[in-house]
N, C-alpha and C positions, 0 to 999 in steps of 0.2 A: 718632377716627372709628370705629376698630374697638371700642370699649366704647359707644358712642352706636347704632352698628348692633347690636348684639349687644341692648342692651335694646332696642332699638323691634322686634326677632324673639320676644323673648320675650313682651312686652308683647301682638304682633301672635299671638302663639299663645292666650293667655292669654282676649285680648279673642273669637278664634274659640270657642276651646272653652265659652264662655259663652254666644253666641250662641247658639250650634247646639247644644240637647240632643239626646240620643239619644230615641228615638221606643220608646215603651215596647207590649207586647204586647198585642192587642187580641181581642176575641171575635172568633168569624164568622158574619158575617147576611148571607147572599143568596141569590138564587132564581135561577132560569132553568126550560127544557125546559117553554117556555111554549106553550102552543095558544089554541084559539078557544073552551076550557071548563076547560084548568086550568093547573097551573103546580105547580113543585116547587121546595121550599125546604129549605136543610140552617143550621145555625146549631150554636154551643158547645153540650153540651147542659146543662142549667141547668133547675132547679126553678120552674115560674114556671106560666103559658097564652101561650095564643098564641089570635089573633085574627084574622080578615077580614070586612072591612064596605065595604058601598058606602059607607060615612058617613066624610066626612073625621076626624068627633069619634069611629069607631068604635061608633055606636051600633048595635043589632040587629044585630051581627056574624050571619054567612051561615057560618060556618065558627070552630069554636071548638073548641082541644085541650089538654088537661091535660100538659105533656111534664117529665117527670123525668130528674135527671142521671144519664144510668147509664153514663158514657164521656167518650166524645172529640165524637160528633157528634148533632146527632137531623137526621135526614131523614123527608122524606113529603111528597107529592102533594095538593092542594086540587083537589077533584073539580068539578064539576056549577055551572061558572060561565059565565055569559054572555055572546059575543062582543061584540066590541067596548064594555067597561065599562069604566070604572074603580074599581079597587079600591085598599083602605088595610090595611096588616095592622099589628096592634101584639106584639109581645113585653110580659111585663108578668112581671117577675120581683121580690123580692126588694129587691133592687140597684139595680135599674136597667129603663130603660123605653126600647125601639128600636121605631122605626117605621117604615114607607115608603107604599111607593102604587106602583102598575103597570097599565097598561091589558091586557086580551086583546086577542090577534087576530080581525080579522073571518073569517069565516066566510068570504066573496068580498069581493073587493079592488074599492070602487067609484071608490077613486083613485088616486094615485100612493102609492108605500109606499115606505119608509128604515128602511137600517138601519145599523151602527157594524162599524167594521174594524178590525184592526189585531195587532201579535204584539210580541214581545221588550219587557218592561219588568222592569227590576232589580228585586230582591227589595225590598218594602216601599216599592214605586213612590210617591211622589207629585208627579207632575209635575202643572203649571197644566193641563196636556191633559185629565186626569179631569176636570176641574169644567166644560172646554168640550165636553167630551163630555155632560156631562148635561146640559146647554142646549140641546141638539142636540135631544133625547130620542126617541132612534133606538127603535124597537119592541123592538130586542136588540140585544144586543152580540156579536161574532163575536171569538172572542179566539183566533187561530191557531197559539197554541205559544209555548215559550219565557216564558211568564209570570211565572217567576222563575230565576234564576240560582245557586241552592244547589243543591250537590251532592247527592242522596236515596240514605240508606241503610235499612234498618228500621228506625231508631234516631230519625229524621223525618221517615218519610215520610207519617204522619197530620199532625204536629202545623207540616210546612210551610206547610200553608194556612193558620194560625194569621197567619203574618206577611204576608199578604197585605195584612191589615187595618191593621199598623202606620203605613201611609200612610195619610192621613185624607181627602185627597181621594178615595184610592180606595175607601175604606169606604165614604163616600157616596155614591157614584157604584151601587155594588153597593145599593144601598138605593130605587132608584127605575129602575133598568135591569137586566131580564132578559139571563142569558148562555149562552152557547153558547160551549166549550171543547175544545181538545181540546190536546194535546201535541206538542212539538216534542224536539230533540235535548239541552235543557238539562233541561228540567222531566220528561222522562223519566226513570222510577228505573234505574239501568244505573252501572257500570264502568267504568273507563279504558277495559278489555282486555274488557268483553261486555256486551254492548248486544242491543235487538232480543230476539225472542224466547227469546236464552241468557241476560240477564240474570237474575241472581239473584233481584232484587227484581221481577219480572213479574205472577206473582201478587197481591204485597202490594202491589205500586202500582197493578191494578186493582180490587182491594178498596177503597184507601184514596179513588179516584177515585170509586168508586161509591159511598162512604156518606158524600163531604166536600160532591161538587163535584155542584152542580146538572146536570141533563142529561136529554137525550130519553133516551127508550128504548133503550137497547143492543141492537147485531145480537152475538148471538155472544158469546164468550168474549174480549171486546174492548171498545173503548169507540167504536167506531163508531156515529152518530147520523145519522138522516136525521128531517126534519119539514118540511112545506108548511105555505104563508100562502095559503089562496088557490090562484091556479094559478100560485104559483112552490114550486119547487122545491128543497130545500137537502141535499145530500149530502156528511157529514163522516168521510170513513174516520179508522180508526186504520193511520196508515202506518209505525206504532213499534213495538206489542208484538209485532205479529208477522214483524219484518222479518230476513229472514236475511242477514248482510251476509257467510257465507263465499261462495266460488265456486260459481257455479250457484245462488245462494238467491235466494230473491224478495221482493219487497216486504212482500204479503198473505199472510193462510192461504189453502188452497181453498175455504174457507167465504165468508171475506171477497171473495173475486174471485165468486162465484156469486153473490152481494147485490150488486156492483156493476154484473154485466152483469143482472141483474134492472130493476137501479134504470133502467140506460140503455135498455133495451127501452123503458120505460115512457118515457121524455123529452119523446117527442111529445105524450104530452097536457098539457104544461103549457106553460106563456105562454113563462118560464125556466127552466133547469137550473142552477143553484150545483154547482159542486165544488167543494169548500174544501178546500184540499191544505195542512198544516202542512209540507210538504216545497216547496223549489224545483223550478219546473219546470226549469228551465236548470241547467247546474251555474254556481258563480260560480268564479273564475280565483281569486282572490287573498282574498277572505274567510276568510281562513283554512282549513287543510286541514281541519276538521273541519267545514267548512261546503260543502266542494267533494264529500267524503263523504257527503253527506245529503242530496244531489239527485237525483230523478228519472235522471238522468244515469248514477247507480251501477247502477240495474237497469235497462238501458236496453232489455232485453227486455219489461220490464213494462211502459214506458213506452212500448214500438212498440204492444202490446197493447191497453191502453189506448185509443191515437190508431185507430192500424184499425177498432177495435170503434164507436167512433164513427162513422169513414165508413162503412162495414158499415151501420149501424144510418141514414143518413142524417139524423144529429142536427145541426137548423139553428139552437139554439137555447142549445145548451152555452156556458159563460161560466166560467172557474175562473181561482177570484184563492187566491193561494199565498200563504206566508210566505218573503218573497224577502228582509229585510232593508234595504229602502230602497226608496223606490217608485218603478216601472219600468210601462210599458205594452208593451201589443203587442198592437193590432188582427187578429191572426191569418197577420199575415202569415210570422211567424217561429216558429208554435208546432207546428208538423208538419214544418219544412224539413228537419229529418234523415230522413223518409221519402218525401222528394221529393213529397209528398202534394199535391195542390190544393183539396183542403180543410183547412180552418184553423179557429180558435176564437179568442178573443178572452183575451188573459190578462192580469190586472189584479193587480198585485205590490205586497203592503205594505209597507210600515216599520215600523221599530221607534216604540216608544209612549215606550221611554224607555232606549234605549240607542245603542251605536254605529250606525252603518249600515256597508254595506258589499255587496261586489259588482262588478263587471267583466267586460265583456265585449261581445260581438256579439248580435243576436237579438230589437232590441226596434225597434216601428215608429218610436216616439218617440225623440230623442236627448238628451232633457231625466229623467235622474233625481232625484230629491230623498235628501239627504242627505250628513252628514259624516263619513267612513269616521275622525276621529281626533278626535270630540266629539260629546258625549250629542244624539241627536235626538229629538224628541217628534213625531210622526207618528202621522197616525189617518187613514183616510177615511169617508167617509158616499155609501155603494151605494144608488139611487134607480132605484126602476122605475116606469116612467109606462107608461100604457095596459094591464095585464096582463089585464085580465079579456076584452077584447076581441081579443083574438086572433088568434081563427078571422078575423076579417076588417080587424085593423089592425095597424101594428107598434107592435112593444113594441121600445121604446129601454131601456134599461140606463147611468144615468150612472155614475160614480166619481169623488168629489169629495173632494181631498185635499189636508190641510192639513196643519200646522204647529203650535206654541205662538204662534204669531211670524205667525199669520194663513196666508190662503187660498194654497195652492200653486197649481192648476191643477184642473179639468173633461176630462175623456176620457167620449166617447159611444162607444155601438155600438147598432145595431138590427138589428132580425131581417130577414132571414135573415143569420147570425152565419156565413158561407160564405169568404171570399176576404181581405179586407184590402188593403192600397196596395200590396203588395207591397215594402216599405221594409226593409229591413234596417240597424240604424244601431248605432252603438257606445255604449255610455251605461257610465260609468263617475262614481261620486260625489266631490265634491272631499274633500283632507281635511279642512279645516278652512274655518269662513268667511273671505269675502272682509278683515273688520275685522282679523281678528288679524294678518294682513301688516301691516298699517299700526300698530295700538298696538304689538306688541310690539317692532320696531325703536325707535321713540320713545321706549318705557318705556323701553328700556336707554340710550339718549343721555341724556334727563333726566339719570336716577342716574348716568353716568359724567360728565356736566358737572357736576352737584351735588360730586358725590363732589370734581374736581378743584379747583373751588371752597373746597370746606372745607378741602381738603390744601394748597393755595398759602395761604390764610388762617393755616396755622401756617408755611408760608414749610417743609415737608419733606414732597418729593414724595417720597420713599421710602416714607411713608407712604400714597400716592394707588397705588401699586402692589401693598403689602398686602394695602390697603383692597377691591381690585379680586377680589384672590382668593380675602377673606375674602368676597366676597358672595359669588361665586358657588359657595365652597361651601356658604354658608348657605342659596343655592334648593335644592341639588341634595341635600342631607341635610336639609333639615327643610322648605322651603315644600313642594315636588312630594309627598311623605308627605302629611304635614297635609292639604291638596287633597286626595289622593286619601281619605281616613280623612272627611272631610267631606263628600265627595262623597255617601256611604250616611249621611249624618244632617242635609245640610240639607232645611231646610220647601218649597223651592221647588223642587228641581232636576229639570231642569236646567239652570233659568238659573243656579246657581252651579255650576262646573266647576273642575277641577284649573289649567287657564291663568287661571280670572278671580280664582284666587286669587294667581295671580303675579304678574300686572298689578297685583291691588290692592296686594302688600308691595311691588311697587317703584313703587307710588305714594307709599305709607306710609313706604317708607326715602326717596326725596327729599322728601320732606315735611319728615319727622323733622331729615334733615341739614340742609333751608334753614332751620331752625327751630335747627339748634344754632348755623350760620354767624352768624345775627344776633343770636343770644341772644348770644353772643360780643362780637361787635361792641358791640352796644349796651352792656352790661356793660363793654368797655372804655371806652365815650365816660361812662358813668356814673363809671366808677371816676375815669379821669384830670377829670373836672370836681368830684366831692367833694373831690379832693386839693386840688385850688386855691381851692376854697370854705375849707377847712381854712387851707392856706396866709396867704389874704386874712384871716378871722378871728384 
């Protein structure tokens, strides 16, 4: 039993590592920091033209440029285009020919408008979620930090976004959806020991951000980006480069706080206000200390700040959805209660697109969060504003609609005036793991211990079935859980393949294998003792 398992482990590594290639490196083509006249695109840079035409076949392109490989990237701005159009742009190099298509924004909003949400996906993402994101085909894509999981030192911090592209859903997706980006606690260049404006690499990660990664217009010595649709509003600080985390430091420069209470002066005249906060508003209890560190929570002075200058400025209209790591609501009833305040705002909390979730705690209206604090989630929302241009005399609702790989999670509204909430305060913490794995994983291991004991009494020596027992389970715990985890970063689909479905499958695979040797057995004896007697008789 122990040399029949031992090859159906090797055999079962063998067969993986053939399935699953590694995902090889790819160029990069994508746009964002799109308006109602242009848009801006950065790509490999490469000897070829580049192209934009209303004509899906690219014919009398509106926009044509000779670009040369002189580096790592070519960026540039497509000027003097017309609201709401659509357009097709081609790459036309040498090599090889990339293409996409993107609409402008209108000028005023004469119907409801969508757009894509979402943060935290591993390095070289390809989850089935990209491809359901472009079926959607949100106007942009809002991507709140964390967008890869390698560590950035000078040595990568250009040529990380290279492997963005190695996931092919997500290179397509980037070829037909405009984005908006900004940085979170991973995708920042920074140090164990200094982070925030001491990091070393501060400079050269807003350098490499500004000539890789498509984006509005920068306020400042920072990557802060604000841009309107219409009369909604979208404000995306940079709450990384400049963040001081010794005592007494703050969030923002003084520059950045002086462009934020600018921005919120201003609130009123639009339908909505967006804050897009790459930082949790709440701190989370148990996600990890590096995640309890990176909440609004740490500078709690900035964050009364913040909240006052709102009520101060009597904004009915503020709406900010964070990167909270699993998605959570809260109708405003719990997003001021640490200043006993009675005005509140509405805070809509994403999930990860393609990594763990995680989070706990008190603070949210809803008691229903999504996600699995100990298995990859794929999580995105789609933010839909109906009514905005009307205003002055109707409300403007705000959905957030949020899904799954695995389909629709749930719908959360709010409309203006964006003032009070149910007053609920609930506890919403994520489970670890889904409800199935309770149920397979106990059964997978009965199988293989009935299989197992089966094949051990078939040779009539259960000291053998005792072995046999310890010989698995060191073979999960030194070679399947590795394996799983090493495939996890190269299969095509994940994350429906994960580190448990690769365990479930080998002790599919090993009872398989042993009721497969049990009868090969068997049968081989009833063959053997009936030749002999054929033999005999002749």
């Amino acid at each position: 039993a122990v040399n029949d398992t031992t090859a159906m482990v090797i055999t079962l590594c063998v067969v993986f590592l053939t399935l699953f290639s590694w995902a090889q490196a790819n160029d990069i083509m994508w746009f964002g920091g799109l308006t109602n006249s242009s848009v801006r695109f950065c790509f490999t840079s490469v000897n070829g033209s580049f192209f934009v035409s209303t004509s899906p076949e690219h014919r009398n392109p509106i926009f044509r440029l000779n670009v040369q490989d002189l580096g790592n990237t070519t960026t540039f701005e497509v000027p003097d285009l017309r609201p709401n159009t659509p357009y097709w742009f081609l790459l036309d190099t040498e090599y090889i020919q990339i293409s996409g298509n993107f609409t402008t924004l209108r000028s005023q909003l004469t119907s409801s408008f969508r757009f894509a949400v979402s943060c935290c996906a591993a390095t070289a993402s390809n989850t089935r979620a990209w491809s359901q994101l472009t079926s959607y085909a949100p106007k942009f894509y809002v991507h709140l930090g964390n967008m890869h999981y390698t560590p950035l030192d000078d040595n990568n911090i250009y040529t990380i976004y290279n492997e963005f592209f190695e996931g092919e859903k997500q290179g397509e997706f980037y070829l037909s959806t405009p984005i908006a980006y900004t940085w979170s606690y991973m995708d920042y260049p920074a140090t164990e020991n200094e982070s925030g404006i001491h990091s070393p690499y501060r400079e050269s990660g807003i350098d490499a951000f500004r000539s890789t990664v498509p984006h509005y217009p920068f306020q400042g010595n920072e990557i802060s980006q604000a841009w309107s649709v219409g009369s909604i509003r979208f404000v995306m600080p940079d709450l990384y480069s400049n963040a001081n985390y010794s005592i007494g430091g703050h969030i923002w420069s003084d520059e950045e706080k002086a462009w934020i209470e600018e921005e919120l002066k201003e609130a009123s005249t639009y339908s909505v206000f967006f804050f897009l906060s790459s930082r949790p508003w709440r701190g989370l209890e148990i996600c990890r200390l590096v995640m309890a560190d990176e909440s609004w929570g740490r500078w709690s002075e900035d964050r009364d700040y913040l909240t006052e200058l709102i009520l101060e400025l009597n904004i009915t209209n503020f709406v900010m959805i964070t990167n909270g790591r699993m998605i959570a609501f809260d109708d405003g009833s719990n997003s001021a209660d640490f200043l006993g305040s009675s005005y509140r705002f509405p805070v809509m909390q994403v999930g990860p697109l393609d990594r763990w979730a995680c989070g706990n705690g008190v603070g949210y209206s809803e008691s229903s969060c999504y996600g699995f604090s100990r298995d990859y989630n794929s999580q995105y929302a789609i933010v839909s504003v109906e009514n905005a241009e009307n205003f002055n005399s109707s409300t403007t609702c705000v959905t957030f609609s949020a899904y799954s790989v695995q389909g629709f999670l749930r719908n959360f509204t709010v409309c203006t005036p964006f003032m009070n909430g149910t007053g609920e305060s609930k506890y919403c913490s994520p489970p670890f793991l889904p409800d199935w794995y309770y149920y397979i994983t106990p059964l997978s291991l009965v199988i293989l211990f009935l299989v197992t004991i089966i094949n051990c009494a078939m040779k009539k020596n259960f000291m053998t079935f005792f072995v046999t027992i310890l010989f698995l389970l060191g073979i999960f715990s030194i070679c399947v859980f590795p394996l799983a985890y090493l495939l996890q970063y190269s299969s095509p689909e994940r994350p429906s393949f994960l580190p448990v479905h690769t365990a479930f499958l080998s002790t599919g695979i090993t009872s398989l294998f042993s009721l497969f040797t049990v009868f090969r057995r068997k049968f081989w004896k009833r063959v053997s003792v009936s030749g002999r007697r054929t033999l005999l008789e002749n």
